[in-house]
TORPA-938984 format. One record per residue (C-alpha): x, z, y; residue in three letters. Coordinates in steps of 0.05 Angstrom, whole numbers, plus 32768, in hexadecimal, padded with zeros to 4 digits. Example, Ala and Ser with C-alpha at 12.3 -4.5 7.8 and 13.67 -1.06 7.14 Angstrom:
REM residues 2
80F6809C7FA6ALA 8111808F7FEBSER 
REM end
This chain:
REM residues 268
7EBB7E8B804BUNK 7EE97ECA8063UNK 7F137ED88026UNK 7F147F278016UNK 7F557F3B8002UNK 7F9F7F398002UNK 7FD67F387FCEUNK 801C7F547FCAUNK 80447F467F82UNK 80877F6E7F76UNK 80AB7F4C7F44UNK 80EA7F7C7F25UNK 81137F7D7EF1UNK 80F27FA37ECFUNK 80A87FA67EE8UNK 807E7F817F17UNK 80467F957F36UNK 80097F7B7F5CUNK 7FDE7F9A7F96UNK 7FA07F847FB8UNK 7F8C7F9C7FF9UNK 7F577F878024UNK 7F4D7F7D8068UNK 7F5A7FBE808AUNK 7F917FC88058UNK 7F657FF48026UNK 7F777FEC7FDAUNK 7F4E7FBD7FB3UNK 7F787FC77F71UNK 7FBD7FBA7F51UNK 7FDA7FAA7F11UNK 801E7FBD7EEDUNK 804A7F9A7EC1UNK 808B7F967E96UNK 80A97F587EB2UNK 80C37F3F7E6CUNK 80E97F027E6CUNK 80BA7ED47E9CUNK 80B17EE67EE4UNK 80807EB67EE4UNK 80507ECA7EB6UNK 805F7F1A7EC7UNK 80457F027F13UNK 80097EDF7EEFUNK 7FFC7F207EC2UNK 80027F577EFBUNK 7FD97F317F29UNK 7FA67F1F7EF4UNK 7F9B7F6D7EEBUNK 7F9B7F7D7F35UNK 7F607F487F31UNK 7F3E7F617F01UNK 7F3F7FAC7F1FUNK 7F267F957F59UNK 7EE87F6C7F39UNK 7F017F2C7F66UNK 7F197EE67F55UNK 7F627EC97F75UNK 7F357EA07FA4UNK 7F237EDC7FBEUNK 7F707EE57FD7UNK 7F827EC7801CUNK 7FD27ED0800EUNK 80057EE77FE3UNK 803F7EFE7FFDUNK 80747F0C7FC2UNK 80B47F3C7FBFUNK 80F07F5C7F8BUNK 81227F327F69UNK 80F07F027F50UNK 80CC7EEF7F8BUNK 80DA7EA67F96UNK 80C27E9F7F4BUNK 80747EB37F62UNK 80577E6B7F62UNK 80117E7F7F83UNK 803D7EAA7FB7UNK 80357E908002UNK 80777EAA8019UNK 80AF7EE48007UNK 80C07F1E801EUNK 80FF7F48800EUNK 80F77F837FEBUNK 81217FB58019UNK 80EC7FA08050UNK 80A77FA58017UNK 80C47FEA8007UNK 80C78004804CUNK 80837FE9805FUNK 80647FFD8022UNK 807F804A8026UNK 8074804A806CUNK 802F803E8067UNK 8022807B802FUNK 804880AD8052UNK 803A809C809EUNK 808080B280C8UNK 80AF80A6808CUNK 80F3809E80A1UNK 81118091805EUNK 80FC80738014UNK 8130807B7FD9UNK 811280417FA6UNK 813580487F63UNK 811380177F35UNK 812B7FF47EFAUNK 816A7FCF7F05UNK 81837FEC7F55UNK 817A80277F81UNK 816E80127FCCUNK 816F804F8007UNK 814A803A8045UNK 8142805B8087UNK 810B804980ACUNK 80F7804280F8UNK 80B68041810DUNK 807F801D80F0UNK 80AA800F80BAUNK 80DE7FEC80D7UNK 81217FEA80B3UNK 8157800980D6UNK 819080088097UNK 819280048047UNK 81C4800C8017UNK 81B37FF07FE0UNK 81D87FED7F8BUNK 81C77FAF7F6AUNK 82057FA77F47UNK 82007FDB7F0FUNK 81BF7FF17EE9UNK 81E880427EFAUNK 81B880687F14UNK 817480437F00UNK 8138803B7ECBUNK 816180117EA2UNK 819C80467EA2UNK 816480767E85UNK 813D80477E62UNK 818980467E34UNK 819480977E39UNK 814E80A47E1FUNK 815B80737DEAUNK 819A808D7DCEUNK 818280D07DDFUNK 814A80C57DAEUNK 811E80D47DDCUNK 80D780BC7E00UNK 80E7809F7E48UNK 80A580C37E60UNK 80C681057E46UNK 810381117E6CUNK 80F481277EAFUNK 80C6815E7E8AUNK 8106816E7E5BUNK 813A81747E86UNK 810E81AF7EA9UNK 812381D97E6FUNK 816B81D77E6EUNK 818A82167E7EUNK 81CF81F37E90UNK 81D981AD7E98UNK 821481877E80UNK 823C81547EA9UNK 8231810E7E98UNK 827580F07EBFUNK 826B80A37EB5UNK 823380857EDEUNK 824780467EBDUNK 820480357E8BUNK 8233801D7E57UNK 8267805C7E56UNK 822E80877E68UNK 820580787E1DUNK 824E80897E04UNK 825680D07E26UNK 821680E17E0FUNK 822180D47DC7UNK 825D80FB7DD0UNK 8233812B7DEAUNK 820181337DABUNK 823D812A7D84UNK 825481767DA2UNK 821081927D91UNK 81FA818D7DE1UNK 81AF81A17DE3UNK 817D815D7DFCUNK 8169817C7E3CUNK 81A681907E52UNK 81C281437E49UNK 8183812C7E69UNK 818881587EA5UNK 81D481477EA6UNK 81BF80FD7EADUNK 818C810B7EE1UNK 81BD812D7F0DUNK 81ED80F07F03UNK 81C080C47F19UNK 81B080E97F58UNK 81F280EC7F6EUNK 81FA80A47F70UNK 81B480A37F8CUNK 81CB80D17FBDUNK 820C80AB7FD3UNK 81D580717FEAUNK 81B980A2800FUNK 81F880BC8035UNK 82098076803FUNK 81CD8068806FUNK 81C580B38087UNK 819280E08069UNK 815380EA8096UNK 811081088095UNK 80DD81008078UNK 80FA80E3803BUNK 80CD80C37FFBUNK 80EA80A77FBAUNK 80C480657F9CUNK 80CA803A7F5EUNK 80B980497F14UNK 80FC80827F11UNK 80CC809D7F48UNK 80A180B47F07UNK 80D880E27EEAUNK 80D181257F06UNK 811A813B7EE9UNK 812D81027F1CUNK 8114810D7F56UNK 812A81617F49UNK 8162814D7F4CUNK 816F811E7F84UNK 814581527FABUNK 818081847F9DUNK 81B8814B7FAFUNK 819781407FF1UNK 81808184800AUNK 813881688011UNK 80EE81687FF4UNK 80E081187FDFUNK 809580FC7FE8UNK 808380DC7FADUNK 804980AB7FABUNK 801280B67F72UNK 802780637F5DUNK 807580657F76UNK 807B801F7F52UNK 80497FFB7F77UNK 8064800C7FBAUNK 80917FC97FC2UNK 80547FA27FB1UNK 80297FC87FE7UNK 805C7FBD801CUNK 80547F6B8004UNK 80077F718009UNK 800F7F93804EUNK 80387F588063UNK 800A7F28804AUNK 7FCE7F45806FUNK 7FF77F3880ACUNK 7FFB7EF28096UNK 7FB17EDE8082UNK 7FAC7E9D80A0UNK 7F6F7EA380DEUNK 7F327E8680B7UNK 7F3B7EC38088UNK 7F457EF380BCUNK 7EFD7F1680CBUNK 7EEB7F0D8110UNK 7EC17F538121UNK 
REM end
């Protein structure tokens, strides 16, 4: 029996995510996770919901192709992918004639320019340092006091932004309560934080040369204050997918389509 679908599971530091496509690449359903402190069972838990939104059974699945730090973890996975090369395919195939993604998620920032079809041309990629990424604010809007969901919306009130200077997560939570300390409204810090992180964002960018169009992924994605503000850096408007965190995970499940072994490959 012709199996129906397709599976692609991003497993990140922070989240991991699962998509189901079937076979002319349509989306069948996805699930979303904190990873927590087992890969394992976050690969188990994601793809369990993308299941379960689609109303079909992992029999159902021909492959699983898995990607993100935690790929060789995914024990029902048929093969790996990286996730500079799940990124491009999965942005590529939302915005048609992308030529860029900027993927900020929750422990690196990765800028990739793309060729066609999604073909990866060059990346620059910060996976040393949480600088820059949802853990960085995940910190901030803790000390800050504030929901994480919040910022981007609070930062469009500041009148005047202050300079954050440190980019370093750990000197950065100590600027800022220096900051609140000198009586420093909340949205200017936040929007002060936001336009740190776009410059470092933005020196990824420079790094691999800017080019058109351009689209920013991963959960930071979600944070309009953000993606303002690496829109300013770069001189550009950023496409931003209505799920940017499941994009690595699409890119997987394209992957894996191409990988279906021929008995579950529909002959018409």
């Amino acid at each position: 029996m012709t199996r129906v679908a397709v599976a692609g599971i991003d497993v990140g530091a922070l989240s991991t995510e699962a998509v189901l496509l079937d076979e002319q690449a349509r989306l069948l359903g996805y699930g979303l996770v904190y990873t927590g402190a087992s890969t394992v069972r976050a690969a188990e838990s994601a793809y369990a919901g993308a299941l379960a939104q689609a109303g079909l059974a992992a029999s159902d699945v021909a492959v699983v192709v898995s990607t993100g730090y935690g790929r060789a973890r995914v024990p029902f996975a048929a093969s790996q992918v990286t996730e500079i090369t799940a990124h491009a395919r999965g942005a590529h195939r939302l915005f048609p004639g992308l030529r860029m993604v900027v993927d900020v998620g929750g422990q690196d920032a990765k800028a990739i320019r793309l060729g066609e079809r999604g073909r990866v041309l060059d990346f620059a990629m910060n996976d040393k340092c949480a600088a820059g990424t949802g853990r960085f604010l995940e910190v901030m809007a803790r000390t800050l006091e504030v929901d994480l969901d919040e910022m981007g919306q609070l930062s469009r009130q500041a009148r005047s932004p202050v300079s954050v200077s440190s980019t370093c997560t750990v000197f950065a939570e100590s600027e800022v309560v220096s900051l609140i300390a000198q009586g420093h409204p909340k949205d200017e810090i936040i929007a002060g934080l936001h336009n740190a992180i776009a410059e470092r964002v933005a020196s990824l960018v420079q790094r691999v040369g800017l080019a058109e169009p351009a689209a920013m992924s991963g959960g930071v994605a979600k944070n309009a204050g953000v993606v303002r503000a690496l829109e300013s850096k770069l001189g550009v408007r950023l496409l931003v997918p209505p799920e940017p965190q499941i994009v690595g995970a699409l890119g997987a499940a394209l992957i894996a389509l191409e990988r279906r072994p021929p008995d579950d490959q529909s002959s018409g």
